[in-house]
N, C-alpha and C positions, 0 to 999 in steps of 0.2 A: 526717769523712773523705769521707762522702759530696759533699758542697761542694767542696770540697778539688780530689779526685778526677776529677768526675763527667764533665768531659771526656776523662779519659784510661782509663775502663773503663767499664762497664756494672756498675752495681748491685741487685740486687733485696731484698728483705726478703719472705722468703717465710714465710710465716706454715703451722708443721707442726702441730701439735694444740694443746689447751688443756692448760698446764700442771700446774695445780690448780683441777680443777673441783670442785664442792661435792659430785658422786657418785664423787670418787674419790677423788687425795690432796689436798684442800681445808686450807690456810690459814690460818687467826684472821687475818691480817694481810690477807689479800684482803679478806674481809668488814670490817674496820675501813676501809679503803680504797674499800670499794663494790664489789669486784668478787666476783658470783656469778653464776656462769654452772656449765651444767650441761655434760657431754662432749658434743658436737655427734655424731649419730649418719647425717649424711645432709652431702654439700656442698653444699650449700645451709646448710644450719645453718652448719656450718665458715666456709661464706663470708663470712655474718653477723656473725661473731665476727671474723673477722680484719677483715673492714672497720672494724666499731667498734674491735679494737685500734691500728689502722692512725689511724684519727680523734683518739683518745684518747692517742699517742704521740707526733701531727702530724705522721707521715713525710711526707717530700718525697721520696722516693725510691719508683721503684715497686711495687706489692705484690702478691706473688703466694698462691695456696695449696693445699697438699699434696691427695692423694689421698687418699679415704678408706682408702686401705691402706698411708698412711707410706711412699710409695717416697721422697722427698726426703730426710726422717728417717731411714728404714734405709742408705739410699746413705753418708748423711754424719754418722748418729749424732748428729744435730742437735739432739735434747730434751736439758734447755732449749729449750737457745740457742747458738750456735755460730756464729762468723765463717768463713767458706772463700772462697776467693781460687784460682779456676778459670782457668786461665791458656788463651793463644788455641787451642792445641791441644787443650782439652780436659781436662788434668791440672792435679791439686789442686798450687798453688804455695805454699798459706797453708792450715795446716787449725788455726785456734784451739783451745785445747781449750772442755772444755763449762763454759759459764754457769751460774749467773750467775759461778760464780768464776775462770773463765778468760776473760772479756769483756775485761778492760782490757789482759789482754797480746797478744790475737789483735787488738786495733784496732790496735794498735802496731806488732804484727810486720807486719797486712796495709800499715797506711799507708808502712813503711818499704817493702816489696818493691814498692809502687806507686811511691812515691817514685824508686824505680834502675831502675824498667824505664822501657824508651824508647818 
């Protein structure tokens, strides 16, 4: 979508907390996969982590990341994971639901409302 799109909106992939860190609700399938990471308690740490998952995903889009106090997440209830599609005004035009199991129909519904706007 991103490809797709990128000339006709502005995209970010903001990275809000670690999902399942190994001090909180960790996983089996993270650790089979390699991922152990602890809750980042400082940005700096946060930032570290979203880099590497930003690396590790290969986004080509660019990356941003939360506050240590979830304002991005509290605003849009974003953990997981969550597509929103902020129109020029400023108001939510696309608010996917939450990931992972609302991801494949928030790409959809955001590519189609990109798709008709002008």
């Amino acid at each position: 979508m991103y490809q797709e799109y990128k000339e006709k909106a502005e995209f970010f992939f903001v990275y809000i907390r670690e999902a399942h860190p190994k001090d909180g609700w960790a996983m089996q399938e993270n650790e089979h996969e390699g991922i152990s990471l602890t809750d980042p308690t400082s940005h700096d740490e946060r930032s570290d982590v979203a880099g590497r998952a930003c690396s590790t995903l290969k986004l080509s889009m660019p990356c941003l990341v939360d506050d240590m106090s979830d304002t991005v997440n509290k605003a849009y209830g974003a953990w997981p994971d969550r597509i929103c599609v902020v129109d020029r005004d400023g108001k939510i035009a696309v608010m996917g639901g939450q990931g992972p199991w609302g991801f494949a129909p928030s790409v959809q519904a955001a590519a189609q409302w990109l798709a008709n706007t002008n």
